[in-house]
C-alpha positions in Angstrom: -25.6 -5.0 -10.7 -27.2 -2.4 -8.6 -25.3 1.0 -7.9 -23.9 1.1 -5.0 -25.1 4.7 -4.6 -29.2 3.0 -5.0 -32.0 4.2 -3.7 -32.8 3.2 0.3 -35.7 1.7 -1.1 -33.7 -0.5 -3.1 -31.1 -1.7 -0.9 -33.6 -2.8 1.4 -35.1 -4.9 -1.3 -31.3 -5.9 -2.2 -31.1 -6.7 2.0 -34.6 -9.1 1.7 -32.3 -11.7 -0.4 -30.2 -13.9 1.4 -26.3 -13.0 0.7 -24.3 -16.5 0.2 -20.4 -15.8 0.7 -18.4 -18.7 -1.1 -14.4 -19.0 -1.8 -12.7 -18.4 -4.9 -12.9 -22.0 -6.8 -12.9 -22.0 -10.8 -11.8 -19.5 -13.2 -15.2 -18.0 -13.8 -15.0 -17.2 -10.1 -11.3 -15.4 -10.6 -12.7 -13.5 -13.1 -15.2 -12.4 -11.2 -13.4 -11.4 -7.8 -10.6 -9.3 -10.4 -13.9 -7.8 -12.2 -16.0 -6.8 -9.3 -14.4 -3.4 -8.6 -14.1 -2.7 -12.2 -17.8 -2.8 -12.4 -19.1 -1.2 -8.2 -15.9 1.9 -9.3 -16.9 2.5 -12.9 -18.6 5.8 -11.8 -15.9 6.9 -9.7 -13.6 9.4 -11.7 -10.7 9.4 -9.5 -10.3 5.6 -8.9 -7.7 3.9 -10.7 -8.2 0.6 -12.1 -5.4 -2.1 -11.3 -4.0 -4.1 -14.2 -5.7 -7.4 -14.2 -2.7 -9.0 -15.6 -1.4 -7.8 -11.7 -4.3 -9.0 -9.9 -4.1 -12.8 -11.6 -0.7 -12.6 -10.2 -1.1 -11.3 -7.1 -3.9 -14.9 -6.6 -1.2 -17.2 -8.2 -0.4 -19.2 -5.6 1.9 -21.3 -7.9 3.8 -18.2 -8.9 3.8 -15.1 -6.2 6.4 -15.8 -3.6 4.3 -14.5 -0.8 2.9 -18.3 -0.9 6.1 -20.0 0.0 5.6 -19.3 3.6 2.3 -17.7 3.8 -1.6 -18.5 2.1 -4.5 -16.7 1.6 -7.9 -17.2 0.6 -10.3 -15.2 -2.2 -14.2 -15.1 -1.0 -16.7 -13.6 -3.0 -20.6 -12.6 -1.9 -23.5 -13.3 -4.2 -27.3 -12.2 -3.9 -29.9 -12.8 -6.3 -26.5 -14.7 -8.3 -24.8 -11.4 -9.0 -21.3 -10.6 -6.8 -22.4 -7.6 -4.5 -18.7 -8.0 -2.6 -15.3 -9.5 -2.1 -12.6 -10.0 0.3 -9.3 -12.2 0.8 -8.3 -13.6 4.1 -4.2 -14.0 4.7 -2.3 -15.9 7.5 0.9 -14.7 6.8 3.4 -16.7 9.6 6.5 -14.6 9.1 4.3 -12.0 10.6 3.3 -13.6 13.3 6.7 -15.1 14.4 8.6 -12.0 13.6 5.9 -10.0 16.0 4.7 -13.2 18.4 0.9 -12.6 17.8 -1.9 -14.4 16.0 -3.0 -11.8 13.9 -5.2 -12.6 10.7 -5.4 -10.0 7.8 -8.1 -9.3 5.4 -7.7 -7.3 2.0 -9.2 -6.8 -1.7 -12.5 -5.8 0.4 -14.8 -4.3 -2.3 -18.3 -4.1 -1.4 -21.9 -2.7 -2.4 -23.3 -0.2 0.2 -24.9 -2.9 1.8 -24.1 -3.6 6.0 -25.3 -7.4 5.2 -23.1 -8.1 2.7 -20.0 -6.8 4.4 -21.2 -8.9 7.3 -21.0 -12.1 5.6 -17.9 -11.5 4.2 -16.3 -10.4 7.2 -17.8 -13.4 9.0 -16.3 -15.6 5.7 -12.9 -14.3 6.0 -12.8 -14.2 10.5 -14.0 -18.2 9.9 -11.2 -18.9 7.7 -8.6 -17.6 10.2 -10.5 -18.8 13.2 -9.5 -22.5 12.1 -5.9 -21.4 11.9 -6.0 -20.5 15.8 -5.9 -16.2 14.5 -7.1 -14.3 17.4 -7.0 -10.9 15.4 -8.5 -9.7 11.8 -6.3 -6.5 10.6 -7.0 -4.9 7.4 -6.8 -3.8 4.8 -3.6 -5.3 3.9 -2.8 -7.1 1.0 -1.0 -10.0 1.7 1.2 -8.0 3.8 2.2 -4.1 4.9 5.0 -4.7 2.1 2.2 -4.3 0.1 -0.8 -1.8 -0.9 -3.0 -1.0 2.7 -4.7 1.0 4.3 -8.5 2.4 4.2 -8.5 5.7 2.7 -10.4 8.4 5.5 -9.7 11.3 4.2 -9.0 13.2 0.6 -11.5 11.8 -1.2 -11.4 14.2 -3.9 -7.8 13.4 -4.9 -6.6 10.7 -7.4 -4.7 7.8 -5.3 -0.7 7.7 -6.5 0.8 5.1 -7.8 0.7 1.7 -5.6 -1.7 3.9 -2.7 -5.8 2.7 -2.4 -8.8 4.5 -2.9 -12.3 3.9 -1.8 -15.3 5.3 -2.0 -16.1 7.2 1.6 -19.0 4.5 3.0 -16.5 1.7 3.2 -15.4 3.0 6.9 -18.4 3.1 7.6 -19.0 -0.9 6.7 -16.1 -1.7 8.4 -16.4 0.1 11.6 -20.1 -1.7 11.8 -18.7 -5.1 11.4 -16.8 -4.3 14.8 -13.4 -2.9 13.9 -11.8 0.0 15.6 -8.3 1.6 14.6 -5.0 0.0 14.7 -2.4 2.5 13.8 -3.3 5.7 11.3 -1.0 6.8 8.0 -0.6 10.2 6.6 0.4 11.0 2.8 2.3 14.2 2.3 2.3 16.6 -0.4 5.6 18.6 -0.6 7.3 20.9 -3.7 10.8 19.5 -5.3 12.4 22.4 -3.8 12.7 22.0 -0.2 16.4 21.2 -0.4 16.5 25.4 -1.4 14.3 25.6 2.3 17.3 27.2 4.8 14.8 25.7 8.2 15.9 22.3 6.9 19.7 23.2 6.1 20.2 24.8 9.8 19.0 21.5 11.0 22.0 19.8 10.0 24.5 20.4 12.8 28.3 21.5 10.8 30.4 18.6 11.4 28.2 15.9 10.9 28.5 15.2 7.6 31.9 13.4 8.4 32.4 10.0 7.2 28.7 10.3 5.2 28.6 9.8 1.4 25.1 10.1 -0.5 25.6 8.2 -3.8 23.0 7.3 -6.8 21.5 3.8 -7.2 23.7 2.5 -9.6 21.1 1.2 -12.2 24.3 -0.6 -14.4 24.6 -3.2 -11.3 20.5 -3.3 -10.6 20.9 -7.0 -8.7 24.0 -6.5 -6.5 21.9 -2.6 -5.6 18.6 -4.8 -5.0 20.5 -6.7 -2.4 21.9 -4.2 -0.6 18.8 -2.5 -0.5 17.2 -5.9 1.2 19.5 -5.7 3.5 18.7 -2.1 5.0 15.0 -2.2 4.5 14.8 -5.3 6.6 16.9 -3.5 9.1 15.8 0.1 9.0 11.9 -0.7 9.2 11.9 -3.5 11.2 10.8 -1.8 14.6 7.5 -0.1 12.8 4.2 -1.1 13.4 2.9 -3.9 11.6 6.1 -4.8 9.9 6.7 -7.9 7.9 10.5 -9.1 7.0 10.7 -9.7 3.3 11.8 -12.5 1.8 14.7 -12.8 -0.9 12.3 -14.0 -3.6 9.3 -11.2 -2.5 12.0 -8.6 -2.8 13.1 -9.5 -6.1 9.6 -9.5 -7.8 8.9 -6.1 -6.4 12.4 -4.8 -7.9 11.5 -6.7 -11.1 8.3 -5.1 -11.0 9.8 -1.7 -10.3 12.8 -1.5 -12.5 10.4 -0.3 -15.8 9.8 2.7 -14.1 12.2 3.9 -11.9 14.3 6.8 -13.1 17.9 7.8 -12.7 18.4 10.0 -10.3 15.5 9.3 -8.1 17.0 6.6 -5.8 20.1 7.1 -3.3 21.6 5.1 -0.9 23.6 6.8 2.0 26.6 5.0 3.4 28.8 5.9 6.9 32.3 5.1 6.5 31.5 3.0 3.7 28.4 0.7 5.1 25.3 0.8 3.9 23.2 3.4 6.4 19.8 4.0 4.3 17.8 5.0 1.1 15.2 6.6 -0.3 13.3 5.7 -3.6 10.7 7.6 -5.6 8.9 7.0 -8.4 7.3 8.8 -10.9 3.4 8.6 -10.3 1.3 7.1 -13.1 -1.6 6.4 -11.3 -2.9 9.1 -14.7 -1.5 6.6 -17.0 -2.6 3.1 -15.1 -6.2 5.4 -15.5 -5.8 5.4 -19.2 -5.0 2.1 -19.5 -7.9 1.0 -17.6 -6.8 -2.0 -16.0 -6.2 -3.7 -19.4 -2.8 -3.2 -21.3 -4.0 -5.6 -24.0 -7.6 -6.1 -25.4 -7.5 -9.2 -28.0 -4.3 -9.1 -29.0 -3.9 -5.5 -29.4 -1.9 -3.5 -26.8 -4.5 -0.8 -26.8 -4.0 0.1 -23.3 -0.3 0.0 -23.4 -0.1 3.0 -26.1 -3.0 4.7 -23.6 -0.2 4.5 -21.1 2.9 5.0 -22.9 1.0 8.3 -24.0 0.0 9.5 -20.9 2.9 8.4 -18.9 4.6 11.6 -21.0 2.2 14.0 -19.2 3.2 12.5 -15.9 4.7 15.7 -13.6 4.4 13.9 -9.6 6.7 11.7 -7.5 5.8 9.2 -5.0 8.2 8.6 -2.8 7.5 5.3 -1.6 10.6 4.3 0.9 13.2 6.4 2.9 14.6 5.3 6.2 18.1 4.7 7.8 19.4 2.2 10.2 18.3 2.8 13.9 22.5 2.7 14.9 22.7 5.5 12.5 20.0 8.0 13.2 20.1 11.3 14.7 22.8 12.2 12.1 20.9 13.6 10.0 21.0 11.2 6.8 17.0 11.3 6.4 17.0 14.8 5.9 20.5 14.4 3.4 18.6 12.1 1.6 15.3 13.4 1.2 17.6 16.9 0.0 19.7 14.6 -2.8 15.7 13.6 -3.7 14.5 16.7 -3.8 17.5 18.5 -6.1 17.3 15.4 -8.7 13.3 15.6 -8.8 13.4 19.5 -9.3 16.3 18.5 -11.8 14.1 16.5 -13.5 11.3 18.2 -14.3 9.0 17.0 -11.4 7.5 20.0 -9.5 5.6 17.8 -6.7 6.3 14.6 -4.1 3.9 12.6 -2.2 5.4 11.3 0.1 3.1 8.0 1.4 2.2 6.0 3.8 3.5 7.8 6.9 2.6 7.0 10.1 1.1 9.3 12.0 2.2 8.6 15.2 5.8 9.4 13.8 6.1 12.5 15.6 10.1 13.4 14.1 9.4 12.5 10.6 6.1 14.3 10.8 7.9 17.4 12.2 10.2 17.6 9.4 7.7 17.2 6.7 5.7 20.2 8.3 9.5 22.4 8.3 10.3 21.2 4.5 6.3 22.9 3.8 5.0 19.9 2.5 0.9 19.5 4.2 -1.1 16.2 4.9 -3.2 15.5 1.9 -5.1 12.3 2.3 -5.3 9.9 5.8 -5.1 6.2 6.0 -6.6 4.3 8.6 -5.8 0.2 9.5 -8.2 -1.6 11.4 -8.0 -4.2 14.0 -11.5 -6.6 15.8 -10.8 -9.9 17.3 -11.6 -13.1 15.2 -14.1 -14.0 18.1 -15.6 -13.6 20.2 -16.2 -9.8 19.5 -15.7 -8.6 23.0 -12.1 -9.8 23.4 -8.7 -7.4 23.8 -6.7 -7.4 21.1 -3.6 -8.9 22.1 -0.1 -6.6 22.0 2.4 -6.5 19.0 5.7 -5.6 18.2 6.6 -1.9 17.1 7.1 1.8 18.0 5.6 3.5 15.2 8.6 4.5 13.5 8.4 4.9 9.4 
């Protein structure tokens, strides 16, 4: 395959061969769509290769519960017969009846420097939704917001964390060609384990309204009964953000299956008022180092090669992400986000992790922005989603749901 850093000379002989854009049909083709980025990325230091084992999953339509209410479709573009690109189309219904649009979603877009190609594909994936009555094509998303999104902008020159994208810089400019224009922006955070030491950040909480609050670990002993309640107040808590997809009971239980490996004691806490659940926050340690060393493969023939590559390096591993913390809109203003993201920041330090990321935040989240810039934390990569019309390209893009609260 040609670089996707080639000569101008030879993209415009790759641009002189017709680009055919076909779905995802036999295995050969899977293989192909999970094995395209490994091949256009190999040259890029700071991407992280997913598991492929994840990936299969993730196109199991038998298997991952996103498919019991929702479907998606895996397109891949050819020139010359070798795959210059890639791109999955996804109705997702929950979506749209939860936010009453007809919005289409594309994700998995990997593609050569090459406006053509990302033309066809675009063109693929907006014809696929177009005979579902979608008015809208926002991405990228995969499957849903619940999941990996968002088009990296800015920090190129930092490794993704754990669950976060990474592209190479002249994918915004593919995308914005093929007609799209921003939807919403997200922000990723950088901030030291010691902010709950920061006395700007104690003052805010006013004396008094503690009362009737109780911060307590997840208790890892009863994992399903915590799992549940943590359904329950992410459903509630995040519902009025933009873009936001209710989970189901069986997606939320494959992502805490898929977390529990991982997750440490100590780094998850759930606040309750007057007993009732109120919010949480969860972090993980970030082996995006250690998914690198395994390089998308934990076993090759048999041998779990990449498994002892990431067992080894998941020792060096000194970073959080903190992927979720919010509270129930009847219980905000109290200050329970900032108690939280304190009880966080004491059991990190505790812990022996120096540095959070906090991501995705939206920017348009003025408070929660606000108290990331008191704690001293400092923006260090942007996220953009975009948003064109299926067809024709002229047409407004119809309202949604949502306030922009994280």
């Amino acid at each position: 395959m040609k670089s996707p850093h080639a000569s101008d000379d030879a993209r415009e002989d790759m641009h002189d061969i017709a680009c055919e854009v076909a779905p995802v049909r036999t295995r050969s083709d899977r293989s192909a769509f999970i094995g395209f980025p490994h091949v256009l990325h190999r040259q890029e230091p700071l991407w992280v290769p997913p598991l492929r084992g994840d990936q299969r999953r993730l196109m199991d339509r038998r298997a991952h519960p996103f498919y019991e209410f929702g479907e998606a479709e895996f397109f891949l573009a050819r020139r010359d017969g070798r795959v210059v690109g890639r791109v999955a189309a996804v109705h997702n219904p929950n979506h749209n009846r939860f936010h009453g649009s007809k919005d289409g979603f594309f994700g998995l877009f990997d593609c050569v420097d090459d406006q053509s190609a990302a033309d066809a594909l675009f063109t693929a994936a907006a014809s696929w939704l177009r005979a579902r009555q979608l008015v809208t094509l926002i991405g990228p998303v995969v499957l849903s917001t619940n999941y990996e999104c968002g088009l990296l902008t800015e920090g190129f020159d930092l490794r993704p964390a754990v669950e976060m994208p990474y592209n190479p810089p002249y994918y915004d400019r593919l995308i914005r060609d093929c007609g799209f224009t921003t939807a919403t922006e997200m922000l990723a955070w950088e901030l030291p384990t010691t902010v709950h030491e920061d006395r700007k950040l104690t003052r805010l909480l006013r004396p008094g309204s503690e009362r009737g609050i109780r911060i307590r670990p997840l208790d890892m002993r009863n994992y399903t009964a915590e799992t549940d309640l943590i359904k329950e107040i992410y459903n509630s808590a995040w519902e009025g953000n933009w873009g936001f997809s209710p989970m189901t009971d069986r997606e939320f239980d494959a992502l805490a299956r898929q977390l529990r490996p991982i997750l440490r004691p100590g780094l998850g806490a759930v606040a309750e008022v007057d007993g009732k659940p109120a919010g949480f926050v969860l972090a993980v340690p970030d082996l995006a180092p250690a998914l690198a060393a395994a390089n998308g493969r934990l076993h090759t023939w048999g041998v779990p090669l990449g498994l002892m590559r990431l067992l080894r390096a998941r020792r060096r591993v000194d970073r959080l992400r903190v992927m979720v913390l919010g509270v129930r809109e009847e219980y905000r203003n109290r200050g329970i986000e900032l108690r939280l993201g304190m009880e966080l920041s004491r059991n990190a330090q505790r812990l022996g992790y120096p540095v959070m990321e906090a991501s995705w935040m939206l920017a348009d989240n003025r408070r929660a922005n606000r108290t990331m810039r008191l704690a001293g934390a400092r923006v260090i990569k942007k996220y953009r989603i975009c948003q064109r019309p299926v067809e024709p390209l002229g047409a407004k893009i119809p309202g949604r749901r949502g306030d922009g609260r994280t």
